[in-house]
N, C-alpha and C positions, 0 to 999 in steps of 0.2 A: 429691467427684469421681465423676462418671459411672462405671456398673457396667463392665468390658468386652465387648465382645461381636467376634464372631471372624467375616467372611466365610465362605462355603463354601470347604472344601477343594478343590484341585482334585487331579487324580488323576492316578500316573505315566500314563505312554505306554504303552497296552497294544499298539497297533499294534510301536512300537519293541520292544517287549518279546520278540513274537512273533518279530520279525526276529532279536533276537539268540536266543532261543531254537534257529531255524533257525541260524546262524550257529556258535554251539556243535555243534551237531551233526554240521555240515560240517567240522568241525577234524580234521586228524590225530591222532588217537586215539581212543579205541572211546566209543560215547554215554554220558555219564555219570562219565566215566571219573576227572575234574577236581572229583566230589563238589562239596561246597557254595560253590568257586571259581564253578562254571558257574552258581549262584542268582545268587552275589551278583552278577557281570558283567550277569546280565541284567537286578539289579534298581537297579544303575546306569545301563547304558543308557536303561531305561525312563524314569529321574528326568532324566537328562539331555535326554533326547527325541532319543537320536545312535543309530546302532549303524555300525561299532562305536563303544564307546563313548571317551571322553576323559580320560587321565590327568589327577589333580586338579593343579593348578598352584598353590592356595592353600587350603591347610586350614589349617581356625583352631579353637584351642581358645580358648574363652571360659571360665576361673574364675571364679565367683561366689561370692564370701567375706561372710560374716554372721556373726554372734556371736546366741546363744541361750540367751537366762535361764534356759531349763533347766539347761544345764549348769553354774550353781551347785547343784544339786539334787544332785552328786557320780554323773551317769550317764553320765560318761565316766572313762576314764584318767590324761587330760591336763588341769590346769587352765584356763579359758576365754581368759587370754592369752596363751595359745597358738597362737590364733588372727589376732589381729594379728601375733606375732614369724612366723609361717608366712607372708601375705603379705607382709613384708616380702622373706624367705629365696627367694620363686616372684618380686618384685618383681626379686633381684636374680639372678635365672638359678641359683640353688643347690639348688632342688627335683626332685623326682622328673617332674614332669612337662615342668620341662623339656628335663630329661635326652632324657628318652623323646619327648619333641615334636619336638626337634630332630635323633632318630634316625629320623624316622617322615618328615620333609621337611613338618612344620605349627608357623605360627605361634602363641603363645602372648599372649594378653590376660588381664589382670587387672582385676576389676570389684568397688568395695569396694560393696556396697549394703545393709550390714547392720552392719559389725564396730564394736565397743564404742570407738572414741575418736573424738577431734575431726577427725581427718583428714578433709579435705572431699573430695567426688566428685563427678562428672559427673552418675551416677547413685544417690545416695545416697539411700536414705529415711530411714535413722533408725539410730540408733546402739542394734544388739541388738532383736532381736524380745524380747519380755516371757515370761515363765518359762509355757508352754502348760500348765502341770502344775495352776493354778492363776489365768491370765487369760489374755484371747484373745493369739494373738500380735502380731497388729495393730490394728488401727483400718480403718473402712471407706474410709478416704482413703486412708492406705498399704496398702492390698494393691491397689488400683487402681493409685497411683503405681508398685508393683513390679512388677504384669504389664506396665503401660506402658512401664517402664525394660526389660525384659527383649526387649518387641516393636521397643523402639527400637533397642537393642542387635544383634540380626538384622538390623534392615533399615541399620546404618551397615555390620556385617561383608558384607552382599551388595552393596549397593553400591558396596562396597572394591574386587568382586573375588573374594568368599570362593566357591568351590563345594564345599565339606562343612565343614560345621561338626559341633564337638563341644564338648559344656558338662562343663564340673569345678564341684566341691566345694569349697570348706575351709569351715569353721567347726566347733568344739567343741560337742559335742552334736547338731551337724545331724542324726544318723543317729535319735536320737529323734523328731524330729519327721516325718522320713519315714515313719519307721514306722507314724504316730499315720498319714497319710495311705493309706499301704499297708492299713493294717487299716481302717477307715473304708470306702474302698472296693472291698476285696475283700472286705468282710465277714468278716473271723481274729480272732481273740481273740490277745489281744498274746501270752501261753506261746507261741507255735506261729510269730510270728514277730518274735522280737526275738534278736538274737545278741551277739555277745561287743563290738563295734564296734571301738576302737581296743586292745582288749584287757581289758573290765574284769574285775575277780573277782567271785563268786557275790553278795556285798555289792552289787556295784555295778547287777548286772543285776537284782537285784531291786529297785534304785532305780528301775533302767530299766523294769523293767516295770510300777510302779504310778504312774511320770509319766507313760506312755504308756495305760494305762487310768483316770487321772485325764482325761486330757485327751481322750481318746476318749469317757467318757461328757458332756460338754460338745460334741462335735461330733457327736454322732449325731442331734441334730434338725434339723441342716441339711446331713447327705452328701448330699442329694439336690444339692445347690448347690456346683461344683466350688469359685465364688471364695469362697464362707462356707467352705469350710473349711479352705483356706488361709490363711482372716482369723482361725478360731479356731485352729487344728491346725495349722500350718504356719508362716513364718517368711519373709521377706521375700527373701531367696534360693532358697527353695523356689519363691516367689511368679514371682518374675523369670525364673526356670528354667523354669517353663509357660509365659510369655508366650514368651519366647525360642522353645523349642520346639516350639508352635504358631504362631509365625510363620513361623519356618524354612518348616513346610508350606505356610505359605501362600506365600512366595515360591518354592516351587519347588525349597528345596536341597535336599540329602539331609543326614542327620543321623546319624555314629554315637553311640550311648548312651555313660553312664559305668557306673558301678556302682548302689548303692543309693540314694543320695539324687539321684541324677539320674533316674533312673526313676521312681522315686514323685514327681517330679514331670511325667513324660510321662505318668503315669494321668491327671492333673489335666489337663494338654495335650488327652489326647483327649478331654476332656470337655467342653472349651472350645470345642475346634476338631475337633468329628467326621470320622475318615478323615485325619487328621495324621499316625498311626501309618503310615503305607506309605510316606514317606518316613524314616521310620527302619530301620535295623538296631539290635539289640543288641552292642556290642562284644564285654562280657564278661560271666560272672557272678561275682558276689565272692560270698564267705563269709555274709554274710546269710542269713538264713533268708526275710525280707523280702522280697528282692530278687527270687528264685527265685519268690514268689505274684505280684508284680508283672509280670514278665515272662509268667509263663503268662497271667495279665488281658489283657494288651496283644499273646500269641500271637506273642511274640518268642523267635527262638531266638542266642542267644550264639554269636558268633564264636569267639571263646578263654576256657575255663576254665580258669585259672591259680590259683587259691587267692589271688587279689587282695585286698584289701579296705583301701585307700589312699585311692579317691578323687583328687581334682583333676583328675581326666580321662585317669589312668593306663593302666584298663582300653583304653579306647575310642582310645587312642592307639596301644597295642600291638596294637591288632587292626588299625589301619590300614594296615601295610606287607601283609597277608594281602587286604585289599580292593584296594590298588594290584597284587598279585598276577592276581587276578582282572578288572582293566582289561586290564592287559600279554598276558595271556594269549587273550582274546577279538579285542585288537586287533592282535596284533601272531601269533599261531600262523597257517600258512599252510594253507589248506584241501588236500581231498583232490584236487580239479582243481590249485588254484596246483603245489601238490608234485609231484603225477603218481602217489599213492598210491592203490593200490585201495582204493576203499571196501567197507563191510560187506556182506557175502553173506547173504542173509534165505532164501536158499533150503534 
């Protein structure tokens, strides 16, 4: 299968940007006043190319679930079919993200493109990426077929209808292989960014830390190559989560982030698809230590820090009613002429 390769990004609406920039300012209340409500309004506006801007009418989270041979390596908490019994639990409305999806006014999609059994899929490559600790996690046909599922997967949720989309997590061990990507291309030595994940003990993160320096010294002669190292270093949901990601930019949607494993693959995103990142925000940041170098890489600042570190698309879900805050507030506060309130005195 052909390498992928990504059109030019296009870029929000600086023109609209400006307007609503002006637009805040004219609001009743003193310039600034609405903190990082008044960014993100404008940097909605700007994605949507409106001011003011448009409450979202259909947000969609997309889960991407995978199963990871690491995680018989003992560098999680949870055994690895825990990862099937977990989609099934988001399959049937019982998970955290649902909960929270359905608080938040966004739909919930489940995408099996990785996990260990015979269950068939739309988008499926292959049942478990292969243990990174020890061989590549794909093959160069599957991590094509996973960004390609991942680019497909975007453009059937914008063609739905979707205007913001947000990507989730499951799989057991995912957060290793993030990581292996997080340091890769932020250049970290795994100590400085590997954290506890779903909880393990000192045993366990030192599992965690010589899978993730096994398999980073295997991927350090191709960082320069975002899909090689998602072919060694990475895992097929990692994979699908950059395609996904960077197409988002290319269609134009806005994107909020998840936590750790979905960021470490918005590094790979911008590297596919240059200038993708300004249709993202960062939702939240979770507990990783991972997370917090990726984030600064990509010059994202977190909406909500919460002490998260769940995944599914938890984080980025609970920062959404805070972004619909900031639509509400640009579009709907009545300026200083509408009210008849004096404005600021500069003299």
């Amino acid at each position: 299968m052909t390498a992928p390769t990504f059109d030019t990004v296009p870029t929000p609406d600086a023109e609209v940007a400006a307007a609503a920039r002006a637009r805040q300012d004219n609001l009743t209340k003193p310039r600034g006043a609405l903190g990082r409500l008044e960014d993100l309004s404008v940097w909605v506006s700007s994605c949507q190319g409106v001011c003011p801007p448009k409450q979202f009418e259909r947000a969609r989270v997309v889960v991407f679930a995978a199963d990871h041979g690491v995680a018989r390596a003992g560098v999680s908490a949870y055994p690895p079919e825990v990862t099937a019994q977990m989609v099934a639990n988001i399959d049937a409305g019982g998970a955290a993200i649902n909960v929270l999806a359905e608080l938040a006014g966004a739909g919930v999609r489940l995408v099996d493109v990785a996990v260990d059994t015979d269950a068939p899929g739309t988008h499926k490559v292959r049942r478990s990426s292969e243990n990174i600790a020890v061989a590549d996690a794909l093959s160069e046909d599957e991590v094509a077929a996973a960004v390609a599922a991942g680019r497909d997967i975007a453009d059937e949720e914008v063609d739905s209808g979707a205007d913001l989309l947000i990507a989730g997590d499951m799989g057991i061990g995912n957060t290793t292989a993030a990581t292996v990507l997080v340091c890769a291309l932020t250049n970290t030595e795994p100590v400085a960014a590997i954290g506890r994940g779903t909880g393990i003990d000192d045993a366990g993160w030192i599992r965690k830390t010589a899978a993730v320096r096994d398999a980073l010294y295997r991927v350090h002669p191709v960082r320069s190559d975002p899909v090689a190292v998602l072919r060694v270093g990475g895992g097929a949901d990692l994979a699908a989560m950059a395609g996904f990601l960077a197409q988002a930019a290319l269609r134009r949607t806005p994107v909020l982030l998840d936590g750790m494993v979905v960021t470490s693959a918005a590094l790979v995103a911008e590297r596919l698809a240059p200038g993708a990142r300004a249709w993202w925000q960062a939702g939240h940041r979770s507990t990783e230590p991972a997370h917090t170098l990726a984030l600064a890489q990509l010059e994202l600042e977190p909406i909500v820090d919460l002490g998260m570190r769940l995944g599914e698309g938890s984080g980025a879900v609970v920062a959404l009613p805070v972004v619909r805050a900031a639509i509400a507030t640009l579009a709907q506060m009545a300026t200083f002429d509408s009210a008849g309130v004096s404005g600021r005195s500069d003299s």
